[in-house]
OpenMM code with the backbone's topology and positions (N, CA, C; nanometers):
from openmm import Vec3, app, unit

residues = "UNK UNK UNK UNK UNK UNK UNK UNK UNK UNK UNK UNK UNK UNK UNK UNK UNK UNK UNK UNK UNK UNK UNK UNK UNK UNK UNK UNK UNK UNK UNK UNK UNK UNK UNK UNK UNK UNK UNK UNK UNK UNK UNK UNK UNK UNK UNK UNK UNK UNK UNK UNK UNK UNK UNK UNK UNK UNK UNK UNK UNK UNK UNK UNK UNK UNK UNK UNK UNK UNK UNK UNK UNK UNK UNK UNK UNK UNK UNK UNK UNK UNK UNK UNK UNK UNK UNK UNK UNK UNK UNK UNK UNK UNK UNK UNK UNK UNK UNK UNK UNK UNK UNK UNK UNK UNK UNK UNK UNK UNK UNK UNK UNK UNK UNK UNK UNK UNK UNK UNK UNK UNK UNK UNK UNK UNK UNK UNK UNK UNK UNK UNK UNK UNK UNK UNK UNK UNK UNK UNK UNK UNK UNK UNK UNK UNK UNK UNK UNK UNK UNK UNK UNK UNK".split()
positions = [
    Vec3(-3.7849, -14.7795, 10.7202),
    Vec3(-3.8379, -14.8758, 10.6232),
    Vec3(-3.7858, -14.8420, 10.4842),
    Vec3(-3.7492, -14.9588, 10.4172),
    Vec3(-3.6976, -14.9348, 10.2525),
    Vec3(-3.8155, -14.8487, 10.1924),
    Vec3(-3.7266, -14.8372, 10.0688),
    Vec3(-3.8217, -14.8081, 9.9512),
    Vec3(-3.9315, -14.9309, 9.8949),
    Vec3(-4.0096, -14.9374, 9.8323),
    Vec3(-4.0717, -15.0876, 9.7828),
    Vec3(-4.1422, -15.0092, 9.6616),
    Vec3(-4.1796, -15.0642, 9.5546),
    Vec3(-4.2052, -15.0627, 9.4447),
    Vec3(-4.3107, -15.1592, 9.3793),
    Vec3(-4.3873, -15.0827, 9.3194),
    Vec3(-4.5278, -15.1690, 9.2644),
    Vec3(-4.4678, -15.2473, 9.1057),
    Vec3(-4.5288, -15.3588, 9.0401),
    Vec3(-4.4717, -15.4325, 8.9103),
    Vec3(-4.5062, -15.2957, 8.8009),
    Vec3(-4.5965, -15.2430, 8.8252),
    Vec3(-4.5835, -15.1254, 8.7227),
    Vec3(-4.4794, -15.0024, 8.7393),
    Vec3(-4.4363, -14.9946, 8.8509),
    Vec3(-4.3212, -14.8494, 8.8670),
    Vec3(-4.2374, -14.8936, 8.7870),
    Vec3(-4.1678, -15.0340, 8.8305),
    Vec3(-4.0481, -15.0883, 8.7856),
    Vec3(-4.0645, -15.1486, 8.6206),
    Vec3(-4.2025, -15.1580, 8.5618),
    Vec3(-4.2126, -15.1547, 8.4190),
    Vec3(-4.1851, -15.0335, 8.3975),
    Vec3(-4.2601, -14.9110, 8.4208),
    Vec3(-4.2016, -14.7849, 8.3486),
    Vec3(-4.0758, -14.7325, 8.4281),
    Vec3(-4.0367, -14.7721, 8.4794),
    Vec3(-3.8732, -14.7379, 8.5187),
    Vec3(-3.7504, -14.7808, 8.4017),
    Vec3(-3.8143, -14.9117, 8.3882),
    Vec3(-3.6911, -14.9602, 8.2537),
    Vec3(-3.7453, -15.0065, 8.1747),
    Vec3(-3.8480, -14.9802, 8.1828),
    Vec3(-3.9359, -14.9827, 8.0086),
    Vec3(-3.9346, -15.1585, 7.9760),
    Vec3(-3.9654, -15.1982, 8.0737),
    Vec3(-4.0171, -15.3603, 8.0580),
    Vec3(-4.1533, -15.3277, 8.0817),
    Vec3(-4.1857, -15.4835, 8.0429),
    Vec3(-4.3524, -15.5275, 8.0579),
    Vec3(-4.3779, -15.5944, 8.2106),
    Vec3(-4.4831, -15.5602, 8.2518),
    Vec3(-4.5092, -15.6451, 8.3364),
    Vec3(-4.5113, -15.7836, 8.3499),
    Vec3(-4.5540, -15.8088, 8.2108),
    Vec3(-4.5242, -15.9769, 8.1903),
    Vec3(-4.3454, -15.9864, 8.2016),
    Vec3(-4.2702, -15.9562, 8.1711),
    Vec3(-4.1485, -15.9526, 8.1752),
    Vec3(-4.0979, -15.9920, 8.3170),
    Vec3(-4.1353, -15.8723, 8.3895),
    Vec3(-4.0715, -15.9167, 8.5052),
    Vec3(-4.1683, -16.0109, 8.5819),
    Vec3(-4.3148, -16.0341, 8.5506),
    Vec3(-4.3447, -16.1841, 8.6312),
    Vec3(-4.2568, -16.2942, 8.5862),
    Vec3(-4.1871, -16.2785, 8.4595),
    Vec3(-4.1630, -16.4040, 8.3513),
    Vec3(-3.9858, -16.4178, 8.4848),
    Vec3(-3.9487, -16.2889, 8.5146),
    Vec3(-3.8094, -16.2703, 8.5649),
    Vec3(-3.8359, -16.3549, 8.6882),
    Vec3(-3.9799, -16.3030, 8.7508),
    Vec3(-3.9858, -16.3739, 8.8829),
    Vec3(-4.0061, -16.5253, 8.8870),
    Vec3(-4.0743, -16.5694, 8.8249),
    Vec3(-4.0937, -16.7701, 8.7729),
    Vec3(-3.9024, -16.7703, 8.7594),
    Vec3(-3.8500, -16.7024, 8.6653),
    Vec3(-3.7170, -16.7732, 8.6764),
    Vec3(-3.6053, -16.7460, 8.8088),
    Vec3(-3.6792, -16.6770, 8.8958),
    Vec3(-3.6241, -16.6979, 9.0580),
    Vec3(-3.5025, -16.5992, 9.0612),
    Vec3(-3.5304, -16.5217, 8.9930),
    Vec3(-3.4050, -16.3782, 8.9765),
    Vec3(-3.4770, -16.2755, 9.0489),
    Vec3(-3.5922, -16.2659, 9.0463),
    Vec3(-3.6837, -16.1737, 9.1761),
    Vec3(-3.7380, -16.2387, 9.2874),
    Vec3(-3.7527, -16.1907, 9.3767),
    Vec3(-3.8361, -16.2456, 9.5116),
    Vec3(-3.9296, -16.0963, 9.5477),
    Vec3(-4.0029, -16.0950, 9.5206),
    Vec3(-4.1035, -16.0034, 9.5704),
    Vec3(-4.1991, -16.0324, 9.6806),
    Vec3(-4.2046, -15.9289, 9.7793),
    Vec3(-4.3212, -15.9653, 9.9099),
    Vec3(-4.4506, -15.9882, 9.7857),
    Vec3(-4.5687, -16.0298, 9.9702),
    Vec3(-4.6842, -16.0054, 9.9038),
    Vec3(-4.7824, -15.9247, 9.9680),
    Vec3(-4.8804, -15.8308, 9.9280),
    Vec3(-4.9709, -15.7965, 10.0841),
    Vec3(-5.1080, -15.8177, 9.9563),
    Vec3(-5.1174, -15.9484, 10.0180),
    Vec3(-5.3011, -16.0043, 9.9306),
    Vec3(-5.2206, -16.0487, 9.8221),
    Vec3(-5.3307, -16.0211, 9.6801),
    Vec3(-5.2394, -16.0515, 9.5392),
    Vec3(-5.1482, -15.9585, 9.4958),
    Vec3(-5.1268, -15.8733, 9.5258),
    Vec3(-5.0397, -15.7456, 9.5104),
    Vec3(-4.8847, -15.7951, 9.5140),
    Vec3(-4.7436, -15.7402, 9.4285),
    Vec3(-4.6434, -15.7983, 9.4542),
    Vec3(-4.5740, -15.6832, 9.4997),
    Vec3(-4.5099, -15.6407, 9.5940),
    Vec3(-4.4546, -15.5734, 9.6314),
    Vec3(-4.2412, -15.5969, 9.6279),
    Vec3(-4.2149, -15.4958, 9.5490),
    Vec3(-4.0750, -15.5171, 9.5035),
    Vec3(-3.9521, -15.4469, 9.6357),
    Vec3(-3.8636, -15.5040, 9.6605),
    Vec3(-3.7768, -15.4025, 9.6952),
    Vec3(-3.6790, -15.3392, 9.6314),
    Vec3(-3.5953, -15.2907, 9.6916),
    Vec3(-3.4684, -15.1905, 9.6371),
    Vec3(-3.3878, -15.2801, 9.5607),
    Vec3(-3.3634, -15.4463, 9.6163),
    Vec3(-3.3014, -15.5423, 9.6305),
    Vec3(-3.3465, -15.5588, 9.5041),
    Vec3(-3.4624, -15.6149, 9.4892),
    Vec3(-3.5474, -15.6981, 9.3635),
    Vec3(-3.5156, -15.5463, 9.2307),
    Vec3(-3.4974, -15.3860, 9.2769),
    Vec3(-3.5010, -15.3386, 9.1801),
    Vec3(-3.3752, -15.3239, 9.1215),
    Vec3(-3.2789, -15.3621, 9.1810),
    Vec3(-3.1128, -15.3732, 9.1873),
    Vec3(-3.1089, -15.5139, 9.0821),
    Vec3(-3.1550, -15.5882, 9.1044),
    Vec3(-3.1779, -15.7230, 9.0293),
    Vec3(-3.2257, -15.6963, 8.9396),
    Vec3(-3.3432, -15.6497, 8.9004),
    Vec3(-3.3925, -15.6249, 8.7385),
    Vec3(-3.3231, -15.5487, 8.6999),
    Vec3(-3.2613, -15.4461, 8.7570),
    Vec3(-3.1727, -15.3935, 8.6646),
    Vec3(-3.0089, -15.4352, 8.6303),
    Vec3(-2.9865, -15.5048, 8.7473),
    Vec3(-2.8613, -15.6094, 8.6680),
    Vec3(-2.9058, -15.7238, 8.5861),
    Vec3(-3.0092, -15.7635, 8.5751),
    Vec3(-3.0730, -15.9051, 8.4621),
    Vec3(-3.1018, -15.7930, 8.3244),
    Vec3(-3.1383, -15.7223, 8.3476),
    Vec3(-3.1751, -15.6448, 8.2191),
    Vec3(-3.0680, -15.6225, 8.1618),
    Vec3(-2.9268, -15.5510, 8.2335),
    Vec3(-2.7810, -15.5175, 8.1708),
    Vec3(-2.7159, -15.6970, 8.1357),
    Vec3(-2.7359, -15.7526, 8.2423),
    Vec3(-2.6762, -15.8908, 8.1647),
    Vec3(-2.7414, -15.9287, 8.0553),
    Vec3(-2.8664, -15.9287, 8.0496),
    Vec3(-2.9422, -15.9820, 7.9156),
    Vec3(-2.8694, -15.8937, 7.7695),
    Vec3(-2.8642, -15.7521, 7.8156),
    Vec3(-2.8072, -15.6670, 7.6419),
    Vec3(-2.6093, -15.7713, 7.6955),
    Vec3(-2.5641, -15.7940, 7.7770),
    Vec3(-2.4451, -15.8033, 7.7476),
    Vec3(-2.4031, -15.9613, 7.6739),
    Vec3(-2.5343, -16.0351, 7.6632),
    Vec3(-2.5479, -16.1561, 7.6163),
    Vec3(-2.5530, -16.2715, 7.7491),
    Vec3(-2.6089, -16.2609, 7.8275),
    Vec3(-2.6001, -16.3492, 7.9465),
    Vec3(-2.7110, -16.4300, 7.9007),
    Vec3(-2.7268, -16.5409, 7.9783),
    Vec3(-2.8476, -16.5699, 8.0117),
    Vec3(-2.9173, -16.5630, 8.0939),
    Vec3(-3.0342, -16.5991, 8.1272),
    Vec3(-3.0864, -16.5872, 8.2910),
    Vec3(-3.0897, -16.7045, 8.3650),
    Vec3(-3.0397, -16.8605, 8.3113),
    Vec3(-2.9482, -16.9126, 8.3936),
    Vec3(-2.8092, -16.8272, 8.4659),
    Vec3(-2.7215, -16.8042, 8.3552),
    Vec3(-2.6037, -16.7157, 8.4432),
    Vec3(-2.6082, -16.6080, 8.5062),
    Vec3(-2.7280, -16.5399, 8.4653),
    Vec3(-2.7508, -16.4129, 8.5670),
    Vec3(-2.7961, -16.5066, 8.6838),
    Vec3(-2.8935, -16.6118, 8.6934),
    Vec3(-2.9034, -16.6133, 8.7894),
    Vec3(-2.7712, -16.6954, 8.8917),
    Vec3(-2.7068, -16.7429, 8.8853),
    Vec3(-2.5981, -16.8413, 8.9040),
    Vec3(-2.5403, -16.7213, 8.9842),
    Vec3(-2.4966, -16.6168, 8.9190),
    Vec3(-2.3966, -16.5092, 8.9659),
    Vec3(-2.5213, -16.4435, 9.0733),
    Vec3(-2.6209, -16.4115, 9.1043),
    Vec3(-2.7053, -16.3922, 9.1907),
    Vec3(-2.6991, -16.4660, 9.2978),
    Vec3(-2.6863, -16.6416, 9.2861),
    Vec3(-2.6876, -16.7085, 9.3635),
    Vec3(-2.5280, -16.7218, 9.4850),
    Vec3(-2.4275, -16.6692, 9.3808),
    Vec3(-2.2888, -16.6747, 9.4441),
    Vec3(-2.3266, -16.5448, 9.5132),
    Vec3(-2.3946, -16.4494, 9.5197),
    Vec3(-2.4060, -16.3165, 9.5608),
    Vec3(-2.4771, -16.3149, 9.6988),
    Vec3(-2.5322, -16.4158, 9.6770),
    Vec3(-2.6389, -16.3822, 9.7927),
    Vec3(-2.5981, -16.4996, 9.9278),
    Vec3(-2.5023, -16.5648, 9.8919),
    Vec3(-2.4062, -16.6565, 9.9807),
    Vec3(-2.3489, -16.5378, 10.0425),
    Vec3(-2.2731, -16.4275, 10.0370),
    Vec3(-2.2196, -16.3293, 10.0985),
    Vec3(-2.3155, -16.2037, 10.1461),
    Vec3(-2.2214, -16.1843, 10.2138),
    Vec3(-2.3363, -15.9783, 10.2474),
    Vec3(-2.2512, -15.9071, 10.0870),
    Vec3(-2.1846, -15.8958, 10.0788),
    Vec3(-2.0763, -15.8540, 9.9643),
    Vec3(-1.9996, -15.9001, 9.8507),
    Vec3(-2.0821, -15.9682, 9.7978),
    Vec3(-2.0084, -16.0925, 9.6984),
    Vec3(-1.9231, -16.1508, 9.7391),
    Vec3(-1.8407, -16.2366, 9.6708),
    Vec3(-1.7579, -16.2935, 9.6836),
    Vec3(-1.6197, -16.3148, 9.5698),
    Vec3(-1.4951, -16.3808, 9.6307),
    Vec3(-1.3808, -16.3731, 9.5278),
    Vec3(-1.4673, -16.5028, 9.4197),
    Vec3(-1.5468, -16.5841, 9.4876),
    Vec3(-1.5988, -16.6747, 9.3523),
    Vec3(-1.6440, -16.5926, 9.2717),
    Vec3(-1.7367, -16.5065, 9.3437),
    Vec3(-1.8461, -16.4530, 9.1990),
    Vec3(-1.7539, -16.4033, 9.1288),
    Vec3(-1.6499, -16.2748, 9.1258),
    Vec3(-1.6055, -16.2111, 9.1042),
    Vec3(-1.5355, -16.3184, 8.9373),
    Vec3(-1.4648, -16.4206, 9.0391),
    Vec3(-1.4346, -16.5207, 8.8905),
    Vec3(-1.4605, -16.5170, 8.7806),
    Vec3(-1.6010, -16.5774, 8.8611),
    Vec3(-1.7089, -16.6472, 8.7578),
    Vec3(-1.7478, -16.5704, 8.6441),
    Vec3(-1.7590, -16.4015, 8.7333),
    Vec3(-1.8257, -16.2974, 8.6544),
    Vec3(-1.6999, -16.2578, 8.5182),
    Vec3(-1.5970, -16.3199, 8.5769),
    Vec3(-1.4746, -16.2736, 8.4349),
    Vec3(-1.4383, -16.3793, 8.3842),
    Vec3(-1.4727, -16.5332, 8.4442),
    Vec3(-1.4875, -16.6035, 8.2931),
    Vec3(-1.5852, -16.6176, 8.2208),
    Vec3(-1.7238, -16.5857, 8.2667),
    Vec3(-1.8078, -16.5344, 8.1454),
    Vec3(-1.8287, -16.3994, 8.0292),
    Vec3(-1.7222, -16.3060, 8.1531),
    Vec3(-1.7392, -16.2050, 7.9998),
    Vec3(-1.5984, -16.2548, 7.9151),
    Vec3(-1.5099, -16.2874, 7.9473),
    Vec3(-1.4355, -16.3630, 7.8599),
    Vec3(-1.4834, -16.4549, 7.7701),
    Vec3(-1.5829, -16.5595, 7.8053),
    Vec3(-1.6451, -16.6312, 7.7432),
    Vec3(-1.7336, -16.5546, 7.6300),
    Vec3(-1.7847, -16.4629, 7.6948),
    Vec3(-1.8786, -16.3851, 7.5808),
    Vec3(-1.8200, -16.3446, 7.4743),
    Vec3(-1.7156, -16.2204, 7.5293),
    Vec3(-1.6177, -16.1784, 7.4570),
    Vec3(-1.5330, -16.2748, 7.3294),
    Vec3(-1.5312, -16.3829, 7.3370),
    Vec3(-1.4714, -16.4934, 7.2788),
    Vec3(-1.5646, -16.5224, 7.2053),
    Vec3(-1.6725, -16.5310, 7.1983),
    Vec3(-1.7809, -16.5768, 7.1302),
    Vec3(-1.8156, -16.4186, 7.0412),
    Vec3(-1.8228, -16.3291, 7.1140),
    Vec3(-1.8504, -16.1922, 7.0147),
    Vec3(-1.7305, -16.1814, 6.9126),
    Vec3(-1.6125, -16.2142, 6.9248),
    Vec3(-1.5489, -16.2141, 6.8498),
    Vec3(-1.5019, -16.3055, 6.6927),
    Vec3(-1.5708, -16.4036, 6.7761),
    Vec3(-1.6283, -16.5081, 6.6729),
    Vec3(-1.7282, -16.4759, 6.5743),
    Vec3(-1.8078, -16.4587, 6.6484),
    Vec3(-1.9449, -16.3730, 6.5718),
    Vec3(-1.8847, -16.2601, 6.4635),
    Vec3(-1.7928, -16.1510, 6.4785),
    Vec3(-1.7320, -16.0811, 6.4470),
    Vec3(-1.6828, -16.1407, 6.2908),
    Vec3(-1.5818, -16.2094, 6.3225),
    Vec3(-1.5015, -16.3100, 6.2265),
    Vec3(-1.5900, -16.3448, 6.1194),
    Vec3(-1.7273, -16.4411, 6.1800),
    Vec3(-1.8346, -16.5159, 6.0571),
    Vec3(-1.8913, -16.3871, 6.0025),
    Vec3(-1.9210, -16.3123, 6.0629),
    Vec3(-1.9608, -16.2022, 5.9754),
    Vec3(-1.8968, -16.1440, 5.8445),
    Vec3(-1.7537, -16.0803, 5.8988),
    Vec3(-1.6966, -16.0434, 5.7764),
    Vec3(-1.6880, -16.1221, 5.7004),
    Vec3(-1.6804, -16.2931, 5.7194),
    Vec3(-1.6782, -16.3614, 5.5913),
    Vec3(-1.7831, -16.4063, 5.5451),
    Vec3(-1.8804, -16.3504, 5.5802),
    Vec3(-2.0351, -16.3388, 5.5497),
    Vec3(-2.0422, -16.2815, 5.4418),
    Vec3(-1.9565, -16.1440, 5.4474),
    Vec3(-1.9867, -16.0450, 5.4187),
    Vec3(-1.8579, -16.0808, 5.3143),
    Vec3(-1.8033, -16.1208, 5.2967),
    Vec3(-1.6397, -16.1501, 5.1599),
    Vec3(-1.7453, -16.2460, 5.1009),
    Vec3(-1.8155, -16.3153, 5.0977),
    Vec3(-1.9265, -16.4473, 5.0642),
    Vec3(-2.0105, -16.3736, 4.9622),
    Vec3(-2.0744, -16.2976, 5.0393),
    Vec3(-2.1503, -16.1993, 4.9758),
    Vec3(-2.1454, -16.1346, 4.8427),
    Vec3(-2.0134, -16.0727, 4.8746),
    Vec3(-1.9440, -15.9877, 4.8185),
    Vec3(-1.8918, -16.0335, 4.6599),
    Vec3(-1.8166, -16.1316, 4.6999),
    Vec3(-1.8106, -16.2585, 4.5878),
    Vec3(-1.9002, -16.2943, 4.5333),
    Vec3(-2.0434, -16.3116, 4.5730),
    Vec3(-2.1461, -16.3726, 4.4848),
    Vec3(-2.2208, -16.2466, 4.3739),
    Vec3(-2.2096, -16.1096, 4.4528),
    Vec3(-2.2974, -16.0392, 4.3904),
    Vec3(-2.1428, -15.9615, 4.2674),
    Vec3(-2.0592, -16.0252, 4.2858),
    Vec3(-1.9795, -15.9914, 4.1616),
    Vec3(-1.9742, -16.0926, 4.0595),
    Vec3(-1.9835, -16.2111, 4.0915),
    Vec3(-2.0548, -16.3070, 4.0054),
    Vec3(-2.1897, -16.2840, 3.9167),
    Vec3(-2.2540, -16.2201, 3.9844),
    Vec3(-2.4189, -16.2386, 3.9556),
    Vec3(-2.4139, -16.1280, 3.8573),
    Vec3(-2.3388, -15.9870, 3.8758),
    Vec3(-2.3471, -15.8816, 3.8094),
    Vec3(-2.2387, -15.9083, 3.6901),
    Vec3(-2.1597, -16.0328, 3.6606),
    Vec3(-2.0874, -16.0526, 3.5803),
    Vec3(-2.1590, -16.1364, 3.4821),
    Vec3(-2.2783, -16.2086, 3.6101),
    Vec3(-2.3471, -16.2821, 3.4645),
    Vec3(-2.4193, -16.2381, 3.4016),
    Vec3(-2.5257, -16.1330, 3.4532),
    Vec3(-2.5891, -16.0695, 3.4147),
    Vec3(-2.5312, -15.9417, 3.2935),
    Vec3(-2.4609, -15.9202, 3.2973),
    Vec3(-2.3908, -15.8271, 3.1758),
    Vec3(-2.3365, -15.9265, 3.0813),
    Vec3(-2.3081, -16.1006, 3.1196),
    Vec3(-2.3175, -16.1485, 3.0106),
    Vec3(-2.4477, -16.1809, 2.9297),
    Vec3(-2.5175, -16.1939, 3.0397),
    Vec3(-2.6521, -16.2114, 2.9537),
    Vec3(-2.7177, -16.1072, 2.8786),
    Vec3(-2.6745, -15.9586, 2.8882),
    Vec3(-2.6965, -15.8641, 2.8164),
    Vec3(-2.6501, -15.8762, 2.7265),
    Vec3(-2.4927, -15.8811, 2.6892),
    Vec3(-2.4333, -15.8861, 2.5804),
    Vec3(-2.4820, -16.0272, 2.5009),
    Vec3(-2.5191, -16.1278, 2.5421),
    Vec3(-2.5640, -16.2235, 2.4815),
    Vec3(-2.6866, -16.1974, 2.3942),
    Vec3(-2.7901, -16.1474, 2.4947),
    Vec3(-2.9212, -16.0515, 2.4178),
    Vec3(-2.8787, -15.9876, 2.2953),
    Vec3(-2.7986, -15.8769, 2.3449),
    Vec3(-2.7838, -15.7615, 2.2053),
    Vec3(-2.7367, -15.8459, 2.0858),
    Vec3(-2.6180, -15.9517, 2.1125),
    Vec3(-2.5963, -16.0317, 1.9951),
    Vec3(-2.6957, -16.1024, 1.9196),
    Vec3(-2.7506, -16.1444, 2.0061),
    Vec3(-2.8925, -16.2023, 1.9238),
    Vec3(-2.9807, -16.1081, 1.8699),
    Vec3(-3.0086, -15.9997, 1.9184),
    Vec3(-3.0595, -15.9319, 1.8324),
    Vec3(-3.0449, -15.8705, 1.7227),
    Vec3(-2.9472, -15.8207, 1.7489),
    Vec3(-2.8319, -15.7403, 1.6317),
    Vec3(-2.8120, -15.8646, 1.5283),
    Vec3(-2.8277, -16.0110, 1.5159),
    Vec3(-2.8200, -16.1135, 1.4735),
    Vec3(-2.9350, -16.0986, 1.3518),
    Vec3(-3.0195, -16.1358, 1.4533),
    Vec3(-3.1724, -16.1227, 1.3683),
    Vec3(-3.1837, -16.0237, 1.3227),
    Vec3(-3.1324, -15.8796, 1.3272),
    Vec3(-3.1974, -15.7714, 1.2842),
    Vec3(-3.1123, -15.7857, 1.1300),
    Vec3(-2.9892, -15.8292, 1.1688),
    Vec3(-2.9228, -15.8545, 1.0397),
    Vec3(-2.9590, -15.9010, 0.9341),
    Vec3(-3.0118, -16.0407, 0.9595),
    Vec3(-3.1479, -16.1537, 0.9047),
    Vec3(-3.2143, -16.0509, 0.8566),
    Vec3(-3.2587, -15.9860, 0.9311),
    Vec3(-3.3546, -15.9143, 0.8214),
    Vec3(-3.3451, -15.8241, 0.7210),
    Vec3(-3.2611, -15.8216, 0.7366),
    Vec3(-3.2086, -15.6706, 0.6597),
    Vec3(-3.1552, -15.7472, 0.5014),
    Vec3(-3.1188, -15.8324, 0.5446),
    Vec3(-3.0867, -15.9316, 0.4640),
    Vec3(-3.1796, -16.0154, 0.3636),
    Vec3(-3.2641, -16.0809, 0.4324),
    Vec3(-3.3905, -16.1616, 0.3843),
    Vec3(-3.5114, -16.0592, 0.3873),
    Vec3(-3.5336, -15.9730, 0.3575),
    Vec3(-3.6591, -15.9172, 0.3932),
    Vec3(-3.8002, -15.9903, 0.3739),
    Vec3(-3.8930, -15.9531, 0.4186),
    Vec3(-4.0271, -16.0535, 0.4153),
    Vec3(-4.0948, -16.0148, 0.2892),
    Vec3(-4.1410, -16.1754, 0.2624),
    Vec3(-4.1928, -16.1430, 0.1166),
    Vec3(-4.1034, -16.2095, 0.0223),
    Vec3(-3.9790, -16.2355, 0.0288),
    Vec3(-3.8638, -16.2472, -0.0831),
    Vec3(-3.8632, -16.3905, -0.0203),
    Vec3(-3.8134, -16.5005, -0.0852),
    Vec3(-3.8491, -16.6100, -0.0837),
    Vec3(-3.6612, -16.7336, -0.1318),
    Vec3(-3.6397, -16.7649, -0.0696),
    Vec3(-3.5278, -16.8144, -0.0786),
    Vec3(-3.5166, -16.9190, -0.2081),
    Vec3(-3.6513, -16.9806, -0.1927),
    Vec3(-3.6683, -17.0716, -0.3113),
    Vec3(-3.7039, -17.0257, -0.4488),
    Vec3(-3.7748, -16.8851, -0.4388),
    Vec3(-3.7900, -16.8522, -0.5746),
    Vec3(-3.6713, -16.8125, -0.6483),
    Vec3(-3.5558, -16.7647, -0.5633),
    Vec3(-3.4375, -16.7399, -0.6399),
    Vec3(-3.3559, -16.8257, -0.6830),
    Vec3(-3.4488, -17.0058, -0.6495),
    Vec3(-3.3331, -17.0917, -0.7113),
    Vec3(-3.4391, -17.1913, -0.8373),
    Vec3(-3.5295, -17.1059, -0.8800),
    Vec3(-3.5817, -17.1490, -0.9625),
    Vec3(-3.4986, -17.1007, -1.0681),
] * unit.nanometer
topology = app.Topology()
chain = topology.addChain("A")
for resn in residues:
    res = topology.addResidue(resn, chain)
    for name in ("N", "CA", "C"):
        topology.addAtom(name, app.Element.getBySymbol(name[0]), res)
C-alpha cells in the first residue's frame, strides 16, 4: 500500500494553508480519496502540489498547470505533447519576464529623470529664496524703520 497523507502533513510539508490546497482541489489539480469527511492525499496528489506550487513561483497559472496535468495523465509517462507544451510556455514566460525586465529599467531611466528634475527645481527654488531674502534684507539696511520716504521730500 502507498504512502497517503493527511491536508495538514502536506500544509506543513510546503508550508501552504490548508485552505490552499482545498482552494488547489476545487481547481481539479488534486483528487484526494475520502474515508467519511476526512481527505486522504496520495504520493500522486503530493507530487502535484508540489509541481503546482513550483509552477505557481515560475509564473504559471493553475489553468496551465492544470492543462499540462491533463496531457500527463493521458499517458503512464507523459507525453511528446506535454513535453511541447511545457517549452512553449516557459518560452512564453521567459518572453514575458523579459519584457517585464525591459519596462522596468525604463521605469527606472523615468525615474531617474524625474528625480533630477525635481532636485534641479528645488535648488532653484532655494536660490530663488536666498535672493529674495538677501533682497529684503538689503531693503532694510537701506530704509530702516522709522525713516520715512516722504519726510525726506519735504
Amino acid at each position: 500500500m502507498s504512502k497517503t497523507y493527511s491536508i495538514s502533513e502536506l500544509a506543513n510539508e510546503f508550508d501552504v494553508t490548508t485552505r490552499s490546497i482545498r482552494f488547489y482541489e476545487d481547481q481539479e489539480l488534486l483528487h484526494p480519496s475520502r474515508r467519511g469527511q476526512t481527505r486522504v492525499y496520495s504520493s500522486k496528489d503530493r507530487v502535484r502540489l508540489k509541481l503546482t506550487l513550483r509552477g505557481k513561483r515560475l509564473g504559471f497559472s493553475l489553468a496551465e498547470i492544470r492543462e499540462l496535468f491533463e496531457l500527463w495523465d493521458e499517458t503512464r509517462s507523459g507525453s511528446e505533447k506535454q513535453l511541447h507544451l511545457m517549452l512553449s510556455k516557459i518560452s512564453e514566460r521567459r518572453a514575458a519576464l523579459e519584457q517585464q525586465m525591459k519596462d522596468i529599467t525604463m521605469v527606472q531611466l523615468e525615474l531617474e529623470s524625474a528625480e533630477i528634475r525635481c532636485r534641479q527645481a528645488l535648488e532653484e527654488l532655494h536660490q530663488k529664496l536666498e535672493e529674495e531674502e538677501r533682497s529684503a534684507d538689503s531693503r532694510k539696511t537701506a530704509n530702516p524703520k522709522g525713516a520715512s520716504t516722504s519726510a525726506t521730500m519735504h
